[in-house]
C-alpha positions as CSV (number, residue, x, y, z in Angstrom):
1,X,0.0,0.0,0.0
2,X,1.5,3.5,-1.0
3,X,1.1,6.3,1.9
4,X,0.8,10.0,-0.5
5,X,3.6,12.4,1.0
6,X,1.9,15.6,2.5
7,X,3.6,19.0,2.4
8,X,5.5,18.0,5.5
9,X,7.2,14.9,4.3
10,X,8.0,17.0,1.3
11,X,9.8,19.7,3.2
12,X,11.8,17.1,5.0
13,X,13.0,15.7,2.1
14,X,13.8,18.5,0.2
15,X,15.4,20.0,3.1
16,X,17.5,16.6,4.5
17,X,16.2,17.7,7.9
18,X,16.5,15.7,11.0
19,X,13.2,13.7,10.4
20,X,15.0,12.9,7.2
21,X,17.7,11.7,7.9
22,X,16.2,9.1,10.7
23,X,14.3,7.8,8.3
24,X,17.6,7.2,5.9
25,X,19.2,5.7,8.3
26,X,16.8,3.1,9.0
27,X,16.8,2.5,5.0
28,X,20.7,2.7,5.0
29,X,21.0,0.1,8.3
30,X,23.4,3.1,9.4
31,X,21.4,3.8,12.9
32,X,25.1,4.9,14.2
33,X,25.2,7.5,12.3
34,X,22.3,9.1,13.9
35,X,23.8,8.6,17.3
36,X,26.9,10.6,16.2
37,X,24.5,12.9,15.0
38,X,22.5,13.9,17.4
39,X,23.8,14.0,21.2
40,X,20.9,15.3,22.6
41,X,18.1,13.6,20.5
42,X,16.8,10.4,21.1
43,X,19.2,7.1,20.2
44,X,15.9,5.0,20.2
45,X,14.1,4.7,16.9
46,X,10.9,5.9,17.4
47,X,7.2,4.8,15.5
48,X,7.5,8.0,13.2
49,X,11.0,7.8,12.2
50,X,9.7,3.5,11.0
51,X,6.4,5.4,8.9
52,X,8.6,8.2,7.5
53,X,11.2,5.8,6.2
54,X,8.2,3.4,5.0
55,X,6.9,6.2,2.7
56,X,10.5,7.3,1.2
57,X,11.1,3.8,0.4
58,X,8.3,3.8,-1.5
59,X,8.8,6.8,-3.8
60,X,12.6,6.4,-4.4
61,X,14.8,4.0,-6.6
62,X,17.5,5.1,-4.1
63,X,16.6,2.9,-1.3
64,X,14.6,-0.8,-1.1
65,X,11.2,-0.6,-0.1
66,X,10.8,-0.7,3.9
67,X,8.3,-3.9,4.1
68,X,7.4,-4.8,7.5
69,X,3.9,-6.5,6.3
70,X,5.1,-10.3,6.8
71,X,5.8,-11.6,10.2
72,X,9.5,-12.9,8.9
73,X,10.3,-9.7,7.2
74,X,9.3,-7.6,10.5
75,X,12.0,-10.5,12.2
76,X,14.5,-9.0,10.5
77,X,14.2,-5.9,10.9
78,X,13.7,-6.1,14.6
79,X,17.1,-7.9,14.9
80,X,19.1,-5.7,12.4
81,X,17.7,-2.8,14.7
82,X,17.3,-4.7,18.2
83,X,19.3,-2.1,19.8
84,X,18.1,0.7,19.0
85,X,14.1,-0.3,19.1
86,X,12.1,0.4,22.4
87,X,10.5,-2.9,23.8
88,X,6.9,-0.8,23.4
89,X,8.0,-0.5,19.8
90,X,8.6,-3.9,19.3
91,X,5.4,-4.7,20.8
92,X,3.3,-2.7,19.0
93,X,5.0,-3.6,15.6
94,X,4.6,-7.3,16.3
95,X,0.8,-6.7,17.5
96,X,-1.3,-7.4,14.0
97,X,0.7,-11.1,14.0
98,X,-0.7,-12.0,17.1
């Protein structure tokens, strides 16, 4: 399913802000980066910076489409991000496969 980018996703990506590049660093697998980044934002990926980085992947060549719509595919992403995903998160993102 394709999520339409509102005026606000399209600032942040025409400006690279901060929302920005979260959401690139979840499609890069390059999390530490953002914790080089930013010393006094949050190390802990966070619901919005998953959605954000869903919808990029879906309007650019640039990156593989963020799929977390199969309980295997969620799996991996969970343990390629284990570290830096709050055990709410988890929860909640495993919730429609229960």
């Amino acid at each position: 399913m394709t999520s339409v980018l509102n005026p606000n996703d399209l600032r942040s990506i025409s400006r690279r802000d901060q929302r920005y590049r979260r959401a690139q660093a979840i499609l890069e697998h390059d999390w530490a980066r953002i914790l080089v980044e930013e010393d006094h934002g949050s190390d802990l990926i966070t619901a919005a910076d998953i959605d954000f980085a869903q919808k990029i992947s879906q309007y650019s060549d640039q990156y593989a489409t963020l799929e977390l719509n199969s309980f295997s595919k969620l799996q991996h992403f969970i343990i390629d991000f284990q570290s830096y995903l709050p055990q709410l998160l988890i929860q909640k993102l495993k919730e429609p496969f229960l």
